[in-house]
Backbone bond lengths (Angstrom), bond angles and torsions (degrees), N, CA, C in turn:
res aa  C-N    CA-C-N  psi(-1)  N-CA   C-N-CA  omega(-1)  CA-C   N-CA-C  phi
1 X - - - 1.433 - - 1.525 107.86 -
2 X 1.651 112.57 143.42 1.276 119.06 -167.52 1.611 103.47 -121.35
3 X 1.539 121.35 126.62 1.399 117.46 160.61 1.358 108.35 -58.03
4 X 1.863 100.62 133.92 1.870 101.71 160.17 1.257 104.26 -59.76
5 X 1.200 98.76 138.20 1.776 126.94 163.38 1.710 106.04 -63.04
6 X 1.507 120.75 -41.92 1.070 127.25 -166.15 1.704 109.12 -122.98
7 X 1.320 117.21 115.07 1.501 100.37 163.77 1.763 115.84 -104.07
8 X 0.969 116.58 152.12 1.975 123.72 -179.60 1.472 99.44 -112.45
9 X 1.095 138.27 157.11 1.622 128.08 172.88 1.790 80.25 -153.79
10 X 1.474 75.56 -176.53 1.835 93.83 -161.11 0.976 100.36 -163.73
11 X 1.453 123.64 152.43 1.653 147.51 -158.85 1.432 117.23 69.49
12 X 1.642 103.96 -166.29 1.831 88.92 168.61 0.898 135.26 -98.63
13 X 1.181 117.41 167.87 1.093 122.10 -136.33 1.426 152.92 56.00
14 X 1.170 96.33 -1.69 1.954 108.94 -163.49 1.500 93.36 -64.38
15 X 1.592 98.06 163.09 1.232 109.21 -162.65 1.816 98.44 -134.00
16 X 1.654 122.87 107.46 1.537 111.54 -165.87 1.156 112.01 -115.12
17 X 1.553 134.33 153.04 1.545 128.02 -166.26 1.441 76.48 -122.08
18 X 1.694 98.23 127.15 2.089 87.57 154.87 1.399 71.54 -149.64
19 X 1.496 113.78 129.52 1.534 146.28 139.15 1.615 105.28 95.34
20 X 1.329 128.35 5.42 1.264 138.67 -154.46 1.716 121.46 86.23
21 X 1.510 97.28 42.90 1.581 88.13 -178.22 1.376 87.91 -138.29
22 X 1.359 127.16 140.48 1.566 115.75 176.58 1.560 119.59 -128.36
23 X 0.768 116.12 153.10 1.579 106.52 -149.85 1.926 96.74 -151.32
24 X 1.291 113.90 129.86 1.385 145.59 -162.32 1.529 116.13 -114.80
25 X 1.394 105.53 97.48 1.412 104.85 -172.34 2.093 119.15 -73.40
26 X 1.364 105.63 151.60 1.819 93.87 -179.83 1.363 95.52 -33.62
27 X 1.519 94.92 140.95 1.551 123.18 167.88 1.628 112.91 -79.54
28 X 1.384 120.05 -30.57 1.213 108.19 179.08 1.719 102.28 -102.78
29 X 1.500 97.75 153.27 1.504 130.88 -157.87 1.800 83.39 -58.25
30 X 1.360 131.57 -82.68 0.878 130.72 -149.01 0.979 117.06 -69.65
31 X 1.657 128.04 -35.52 1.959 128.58 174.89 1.483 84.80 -43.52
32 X 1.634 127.43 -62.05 1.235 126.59 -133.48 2.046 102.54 -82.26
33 X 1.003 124.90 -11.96 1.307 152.55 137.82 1.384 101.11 -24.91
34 X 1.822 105.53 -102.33 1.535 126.64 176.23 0.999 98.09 -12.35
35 X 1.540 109.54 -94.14 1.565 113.97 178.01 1.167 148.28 -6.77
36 X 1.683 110.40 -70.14 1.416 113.69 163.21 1.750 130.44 -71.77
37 X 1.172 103.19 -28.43 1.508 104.83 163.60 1.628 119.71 -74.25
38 X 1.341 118.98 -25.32 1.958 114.52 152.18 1.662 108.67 -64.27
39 X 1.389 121.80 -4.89 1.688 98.77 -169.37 1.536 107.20 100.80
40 X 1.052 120.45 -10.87 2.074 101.66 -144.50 2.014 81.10 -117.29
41 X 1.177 114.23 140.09 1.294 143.65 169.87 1.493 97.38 -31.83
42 X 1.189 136.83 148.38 1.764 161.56 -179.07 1.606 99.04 -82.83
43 X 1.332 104.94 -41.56 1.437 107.11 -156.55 1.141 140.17 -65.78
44 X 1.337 114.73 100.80 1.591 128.59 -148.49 1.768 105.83 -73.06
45 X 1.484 123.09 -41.55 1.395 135.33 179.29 1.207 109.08 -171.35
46 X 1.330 120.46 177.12 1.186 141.21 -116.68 1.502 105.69 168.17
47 X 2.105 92.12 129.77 1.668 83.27 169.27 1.762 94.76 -141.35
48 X 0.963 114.62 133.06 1.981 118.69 163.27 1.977 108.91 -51.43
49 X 1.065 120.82 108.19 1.803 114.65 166.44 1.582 86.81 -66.01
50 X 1.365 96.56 149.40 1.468 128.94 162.30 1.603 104.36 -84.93
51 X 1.533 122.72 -174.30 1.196 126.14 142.48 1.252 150.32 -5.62
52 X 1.658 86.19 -76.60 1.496 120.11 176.48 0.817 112.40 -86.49
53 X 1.847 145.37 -15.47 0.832 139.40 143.05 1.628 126.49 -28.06
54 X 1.599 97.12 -79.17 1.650 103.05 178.34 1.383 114.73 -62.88
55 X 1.292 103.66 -14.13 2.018 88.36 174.72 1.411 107.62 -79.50
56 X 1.458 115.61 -17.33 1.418 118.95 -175.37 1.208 110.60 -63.86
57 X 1.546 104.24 -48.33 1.963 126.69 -160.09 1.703 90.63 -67.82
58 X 1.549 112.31 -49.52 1.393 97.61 175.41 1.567 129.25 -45.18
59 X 1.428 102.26 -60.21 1.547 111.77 -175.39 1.520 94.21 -48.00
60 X 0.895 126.61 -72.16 1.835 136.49 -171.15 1.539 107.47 -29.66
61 X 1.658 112.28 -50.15 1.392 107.51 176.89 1.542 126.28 -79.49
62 X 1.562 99.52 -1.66 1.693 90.50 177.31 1.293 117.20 -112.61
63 X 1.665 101.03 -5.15 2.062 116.17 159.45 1.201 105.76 -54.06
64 X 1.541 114.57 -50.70 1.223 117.87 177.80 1.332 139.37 -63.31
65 X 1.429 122.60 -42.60 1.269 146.14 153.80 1.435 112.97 -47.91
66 X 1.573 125.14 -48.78 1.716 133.37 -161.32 1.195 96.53 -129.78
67 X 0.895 121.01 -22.04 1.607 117.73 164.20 1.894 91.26 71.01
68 X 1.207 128.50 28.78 1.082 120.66 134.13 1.622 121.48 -157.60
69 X 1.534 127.34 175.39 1.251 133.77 178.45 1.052 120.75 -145.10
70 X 1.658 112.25 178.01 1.568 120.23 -158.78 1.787 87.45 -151.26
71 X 1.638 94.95 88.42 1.433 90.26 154.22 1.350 153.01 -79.20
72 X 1.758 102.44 28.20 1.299 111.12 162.68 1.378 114.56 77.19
73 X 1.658 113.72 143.94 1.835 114.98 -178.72 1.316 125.56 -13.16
74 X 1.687 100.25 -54.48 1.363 111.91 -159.49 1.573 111.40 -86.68
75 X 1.577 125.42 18.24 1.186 135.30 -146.32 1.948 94.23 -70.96
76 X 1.133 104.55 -29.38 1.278 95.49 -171.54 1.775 129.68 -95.14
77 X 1.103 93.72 -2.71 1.592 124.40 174.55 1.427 101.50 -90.74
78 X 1.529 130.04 -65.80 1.210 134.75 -163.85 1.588 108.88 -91.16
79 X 1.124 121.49 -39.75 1.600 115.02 158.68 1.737 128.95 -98.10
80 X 1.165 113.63 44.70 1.494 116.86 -166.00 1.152 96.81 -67.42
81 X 1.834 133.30 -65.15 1.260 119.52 -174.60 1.650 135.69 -86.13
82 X 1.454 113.96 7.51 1.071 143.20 123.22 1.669 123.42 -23.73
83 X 1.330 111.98 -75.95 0.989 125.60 -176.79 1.667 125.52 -62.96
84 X 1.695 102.69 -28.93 1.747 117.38 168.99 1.443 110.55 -54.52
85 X 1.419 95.59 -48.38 1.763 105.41 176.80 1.430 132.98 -71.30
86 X 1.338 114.20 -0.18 1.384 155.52 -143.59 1.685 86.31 -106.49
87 X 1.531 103.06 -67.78 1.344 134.11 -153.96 1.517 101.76 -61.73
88 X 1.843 100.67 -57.59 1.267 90.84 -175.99 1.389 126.57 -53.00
89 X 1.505 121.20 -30.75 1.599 143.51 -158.56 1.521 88.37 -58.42
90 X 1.657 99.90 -50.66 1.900 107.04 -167.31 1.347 108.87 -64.50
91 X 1.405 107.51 -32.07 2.107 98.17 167.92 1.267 103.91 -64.34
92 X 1.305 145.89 -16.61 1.158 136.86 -179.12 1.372 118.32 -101.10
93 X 1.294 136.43 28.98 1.143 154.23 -174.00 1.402 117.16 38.64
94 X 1.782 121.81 20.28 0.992 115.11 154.59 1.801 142.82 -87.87
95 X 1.262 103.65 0.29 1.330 86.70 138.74 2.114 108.51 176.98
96 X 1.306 132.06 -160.71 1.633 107.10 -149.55 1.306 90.02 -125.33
97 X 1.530 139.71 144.41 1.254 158.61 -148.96 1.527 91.48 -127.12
98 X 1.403 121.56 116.96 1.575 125.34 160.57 1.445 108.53 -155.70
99 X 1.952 100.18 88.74 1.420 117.65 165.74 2.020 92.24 73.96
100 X 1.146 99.80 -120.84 1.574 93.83 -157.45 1.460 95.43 -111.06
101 X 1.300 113.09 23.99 1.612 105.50 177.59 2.035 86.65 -106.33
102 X 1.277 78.63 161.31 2.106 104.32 174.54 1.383 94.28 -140.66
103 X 1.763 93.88 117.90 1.707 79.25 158.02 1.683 87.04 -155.58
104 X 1.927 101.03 151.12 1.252 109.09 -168.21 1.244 113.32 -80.11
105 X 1.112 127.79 174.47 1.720 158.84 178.39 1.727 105.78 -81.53
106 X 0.952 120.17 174.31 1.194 133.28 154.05 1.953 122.49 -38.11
107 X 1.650 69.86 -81.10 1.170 89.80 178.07 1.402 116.01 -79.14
108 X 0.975 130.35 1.68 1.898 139.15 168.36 1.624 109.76 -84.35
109 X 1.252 96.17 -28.37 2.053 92.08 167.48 1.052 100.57 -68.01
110 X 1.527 154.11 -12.27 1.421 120.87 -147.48 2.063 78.05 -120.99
111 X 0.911 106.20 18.49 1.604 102.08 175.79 1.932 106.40 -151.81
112 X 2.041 93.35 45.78 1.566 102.24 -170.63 1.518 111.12 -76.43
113 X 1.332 109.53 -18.04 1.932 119.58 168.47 1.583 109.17 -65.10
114 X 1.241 105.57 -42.97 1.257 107.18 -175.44 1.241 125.22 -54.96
115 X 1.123 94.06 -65.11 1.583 124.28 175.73 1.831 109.08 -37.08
116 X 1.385 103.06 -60.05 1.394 136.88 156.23 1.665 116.33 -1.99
117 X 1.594 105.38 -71.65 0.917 115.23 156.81 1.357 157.84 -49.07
118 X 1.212 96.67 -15.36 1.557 129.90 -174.45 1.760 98.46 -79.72
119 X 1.413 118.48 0.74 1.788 100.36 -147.11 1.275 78.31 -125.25
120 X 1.756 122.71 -25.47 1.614 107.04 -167.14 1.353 107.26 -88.32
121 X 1.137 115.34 -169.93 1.911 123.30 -138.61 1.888 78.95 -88.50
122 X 0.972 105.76 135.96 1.675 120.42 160.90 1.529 122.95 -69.22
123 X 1.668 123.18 116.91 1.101 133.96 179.70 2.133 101.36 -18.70
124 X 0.794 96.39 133.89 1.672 98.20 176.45 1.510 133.35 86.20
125 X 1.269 88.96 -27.48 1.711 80.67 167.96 1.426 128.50 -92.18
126 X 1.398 117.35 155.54 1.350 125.84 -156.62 1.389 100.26 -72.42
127 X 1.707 125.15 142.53 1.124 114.50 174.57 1.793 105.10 -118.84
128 X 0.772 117.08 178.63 1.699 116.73 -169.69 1.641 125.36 -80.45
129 X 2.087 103.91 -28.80 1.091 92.13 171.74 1.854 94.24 -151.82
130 X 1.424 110.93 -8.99 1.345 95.83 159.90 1.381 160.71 19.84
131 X 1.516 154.65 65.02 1.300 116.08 -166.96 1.741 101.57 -157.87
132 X 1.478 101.08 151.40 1.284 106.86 -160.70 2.043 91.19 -82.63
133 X 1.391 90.92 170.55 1.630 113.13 -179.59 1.559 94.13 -58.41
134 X 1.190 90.12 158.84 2.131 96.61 165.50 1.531 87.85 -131.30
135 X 1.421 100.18 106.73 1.603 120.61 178.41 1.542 100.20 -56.94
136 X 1.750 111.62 156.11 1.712 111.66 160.66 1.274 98.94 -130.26
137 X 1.620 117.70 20.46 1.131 117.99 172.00 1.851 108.22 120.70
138 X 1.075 98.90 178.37 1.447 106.48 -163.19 1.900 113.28 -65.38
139 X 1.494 110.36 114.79 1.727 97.17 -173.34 1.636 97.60 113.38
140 X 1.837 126.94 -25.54 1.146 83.52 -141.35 1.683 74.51 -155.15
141 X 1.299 124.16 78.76 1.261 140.97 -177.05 1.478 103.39 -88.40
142 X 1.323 106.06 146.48 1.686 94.21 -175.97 2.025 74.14 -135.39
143 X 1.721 99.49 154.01 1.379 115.15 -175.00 1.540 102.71 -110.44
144 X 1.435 122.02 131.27 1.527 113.29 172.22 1.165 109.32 -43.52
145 X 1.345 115.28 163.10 1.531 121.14 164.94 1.836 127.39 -91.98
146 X 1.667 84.25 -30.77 1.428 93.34 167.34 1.348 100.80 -116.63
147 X 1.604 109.39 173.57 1.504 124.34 175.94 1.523 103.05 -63.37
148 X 1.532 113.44 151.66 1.236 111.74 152.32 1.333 131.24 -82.21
């Protein structure tokens, strides 16, 4: 069995990955209504993953899946403050810290979203190629072409 490369979603809110660009349809029922019954795209915004993005989304999906990970050599350079928050979880017996591996507890699977969160990039820090949609308005998001 093969993960899609690409997901499409539909209705509101849906949320679709095609090629590393992800894109979020109107959240409310009826804009997203309007919308599709004129013809014109749902799609409220849009953001390009960087790099570090998808290496993130990876790690995230196989915490979830194996309920553990290996953030790699650089784990302590590239996840340092990541990893504080990591730490605290492990005083809380949700789940066990050894070097650059994470892997959950028992009781830390049943809070594997949570946890989850802890691994993606923190509001504010700079990412390498990152960048949100530059809206032209509702329906009609346009994605940089290059990184910002």
């Amino acid at each position: 069995m093969h993960a899609a490369d690409d997901v499409v979603a539909f209705g509101a809110s849906a949320i679709s990955d095609v090629s590393g660009l992800y894109a979020q349809n109107a959240h409310v029922i009826g804009r997203y209504e309007q919308l599709a019954k004129r013809g014109r795209d749902p799609t409220e915004r849009g953001f390009r993953l960087s790099a570090d993005d998808l290496r993130r989304r990876d790690l995230i999906q196989k915490l979830m899946c194996n309920f553990w990970i290996d953030l790699g050599p650089r784990a302590f350079t590239e996840f340092g403050p990541e990893l504080e928050k990591l730490r605290a979880l492990e005083k809380d017996g949700l789940l066990t810290l050894r070097g650059s591996e994470v892997e959950l507890t028992r009781l830390g699977r049943i809070f594997v979203r949570n946890i989850g969160q802890r691994v993606r990039r923190l509001p504010g820090r700079a990412t390498s190629s990152g960048s949100p949609a530059q809206s032209r308005g509702p329906g009609r998001p346009e994605f940089p072409t290059e990184a910002a």
